[in-house]
Each structure stands twice: as structure tokens, then as C-alpha cells.
C-alpha positions as CSV (number, residue, x, y, z in Angstrom):
1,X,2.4,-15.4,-5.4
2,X,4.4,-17.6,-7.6
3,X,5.6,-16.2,-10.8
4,X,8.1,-18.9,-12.3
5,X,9.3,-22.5,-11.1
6,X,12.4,-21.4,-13.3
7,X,15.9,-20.5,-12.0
8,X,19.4,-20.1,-13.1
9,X,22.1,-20.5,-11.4
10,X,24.6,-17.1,-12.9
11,X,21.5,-15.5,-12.7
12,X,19.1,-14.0,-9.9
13,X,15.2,-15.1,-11.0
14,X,12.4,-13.7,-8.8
15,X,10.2,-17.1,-8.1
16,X,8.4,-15.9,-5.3
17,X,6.9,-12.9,-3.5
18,X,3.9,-12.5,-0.3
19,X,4.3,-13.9,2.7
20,X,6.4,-11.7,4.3
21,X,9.0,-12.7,1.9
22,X,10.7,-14.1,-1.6
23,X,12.2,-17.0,-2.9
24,X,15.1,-15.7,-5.8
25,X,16.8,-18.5,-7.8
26,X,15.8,-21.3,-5.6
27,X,16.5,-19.3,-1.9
28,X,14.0,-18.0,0.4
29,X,14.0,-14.6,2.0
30,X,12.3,-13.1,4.8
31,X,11.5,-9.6,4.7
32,X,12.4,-7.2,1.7
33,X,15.6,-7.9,-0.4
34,X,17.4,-6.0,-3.1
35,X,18.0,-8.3,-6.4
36,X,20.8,-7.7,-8.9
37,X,21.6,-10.7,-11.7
38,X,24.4,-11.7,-9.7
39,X,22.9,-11.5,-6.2
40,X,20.2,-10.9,-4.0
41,X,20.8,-9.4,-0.2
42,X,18.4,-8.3,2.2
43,X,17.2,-5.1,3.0
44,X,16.2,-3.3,5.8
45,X,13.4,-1.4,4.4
46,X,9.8,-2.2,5.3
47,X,7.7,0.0,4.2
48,X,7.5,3.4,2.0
49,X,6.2,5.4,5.2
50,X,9.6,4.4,6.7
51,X,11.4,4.6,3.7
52,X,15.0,7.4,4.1
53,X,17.6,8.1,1.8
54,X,20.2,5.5,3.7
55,X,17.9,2.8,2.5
56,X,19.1,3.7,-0.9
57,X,22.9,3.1,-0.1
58,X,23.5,-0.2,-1.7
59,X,21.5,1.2,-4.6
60,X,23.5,4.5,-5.1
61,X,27.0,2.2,-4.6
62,X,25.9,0.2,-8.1
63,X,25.8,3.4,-10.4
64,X,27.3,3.8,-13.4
65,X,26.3,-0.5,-13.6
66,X,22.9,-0.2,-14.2
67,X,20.5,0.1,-16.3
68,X,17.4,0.2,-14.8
69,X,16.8,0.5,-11.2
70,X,13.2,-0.8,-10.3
71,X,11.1,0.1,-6.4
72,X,8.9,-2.4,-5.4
73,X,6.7,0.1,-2.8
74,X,4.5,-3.4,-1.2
75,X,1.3,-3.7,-2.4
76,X,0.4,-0.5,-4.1
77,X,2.6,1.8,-6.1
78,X,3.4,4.8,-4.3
79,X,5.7,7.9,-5.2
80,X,9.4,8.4,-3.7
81,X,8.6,11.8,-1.0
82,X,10.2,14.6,-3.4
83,X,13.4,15.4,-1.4
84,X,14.6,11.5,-1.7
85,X,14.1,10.8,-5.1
86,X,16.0,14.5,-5.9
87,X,18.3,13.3,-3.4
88,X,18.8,10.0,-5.6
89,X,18.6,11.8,-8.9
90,X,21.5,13.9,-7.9
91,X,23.7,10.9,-6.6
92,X,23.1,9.6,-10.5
93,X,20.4,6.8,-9.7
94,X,16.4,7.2,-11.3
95,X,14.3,5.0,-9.5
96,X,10.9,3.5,-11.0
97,X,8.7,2.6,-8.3
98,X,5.8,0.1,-8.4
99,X,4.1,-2.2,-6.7
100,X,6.3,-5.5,-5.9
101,X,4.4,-7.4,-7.4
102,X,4.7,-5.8,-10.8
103,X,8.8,-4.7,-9.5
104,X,9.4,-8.7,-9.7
105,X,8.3,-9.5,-13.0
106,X,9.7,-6.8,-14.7
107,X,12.8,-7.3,-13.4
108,X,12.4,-10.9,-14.4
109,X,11.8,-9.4,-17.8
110,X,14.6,-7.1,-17.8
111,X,16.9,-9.6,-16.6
112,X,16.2,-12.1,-18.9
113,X,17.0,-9.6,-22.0
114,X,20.5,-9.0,-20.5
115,X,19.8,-5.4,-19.2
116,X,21.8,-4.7,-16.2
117,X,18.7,-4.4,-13.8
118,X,18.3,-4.1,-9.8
119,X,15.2,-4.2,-7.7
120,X,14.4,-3.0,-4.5
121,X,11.6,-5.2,-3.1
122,X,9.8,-4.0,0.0
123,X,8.4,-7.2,1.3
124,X,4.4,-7.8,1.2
């Protein structure tokens, strides 16, 4: 689905998402990808059944930056299983899952009011 035509180029800007895939700020990605203002990298997690606490690495190295951390769980919103998100919460980082779909506009939101924002995007 495409959700702007929009990009900038000091800034990361969700176009894109389904597929498979995404296209931020002009770039397209296959799979799932984590997106900060700055920069977008992919990432290996593909689903929330499969999800672990390692996933979260690049996430949990960016605390103390952020602002709001967003979880795009694919196409439905689905909880964090208990012991990773008090896993998470304890290395400093709240996570606020939703579906991606909803994950890539807020952070579009977000980032366009300056916040210091990431989102995890599991690919759909």
C-alpha cells in the first residue's frame, strides 16, 4: 500500500509497505527493515511467532536516543510474549506494537514532528 509519493533526503519517509517489502525515502526493501530518521537497515525478523529477544539488538543499542520505539507485528497487532518485552523494558527500551501498516504512518507522523522515532517493520 502506498502511503506518500513524498521523500526527503536527511530524513527516512515510509512510502511503501506489502509486497513482501518497503520502499523508505525513495529505496526499496525486501523483507522487514528497521527505520530511524537517519537510516533504514534490514532486519531479520519475519514474523511475531519467530520473534526472540536478539531481534531487538539494534533496537536496544539506540537507547537513551529515542523517543518512541514503534513494532510493526505484520498484518494484525499482536502482543510482545511477556518475558521479551520485560526483557526489553529492563534493557531501557518500551516497545509499542501494531500492525505495520499503522507502525509506518505513525512513524511518518512522528518523524515529521521531529521526535526521535524508530520502527521495527515486520514485512507483510
Amino acid at each position: 500500500m502506498q502511503i506518500t509519493r513524498q521523500s526527503s533526503p536527511d530524513r527516512q519517509l515510509v512510502q511503501r509497505y506489502g509486497n513482501g517489502g518497503f520502499r523508505v525515502s525513495g529505496t526499496d526493501y525486501a523483507g522487514s527493515v528497521i527505520v530511524t530518521v537517519p537510516a533504514t537497515l534490514s532486519w531479520r525478523a519475519t514474523s511475531m511467532a519467530g520473534i526472540t529477544l536478539d531481534d531487538f539488538a539494534p533496537l536496544i543499542a539506540l537507547v537513551g536516543a529515542l523517543d518512541v520505539c514503534l513494532l510493526g507485528c505484520g498484518p494484525t497487532m499482536m502482543p510482545l510474549p511477556k518475558d521479551i518485552r520485560l526483557a526489553l523494558k529492563d534493557a531501557g527500551l518500551t516497545i509499542d506494537p501494531m500492525d505495520t501498516g499503522a507502525a509506518c504512518r505513525t512513524y511518518n507522523v512522528l518523524m515529521g514532528e521531529g521526535r526521535a522515532v524508530v520502527a521495527a517493520l515486520i514485512a507483510i
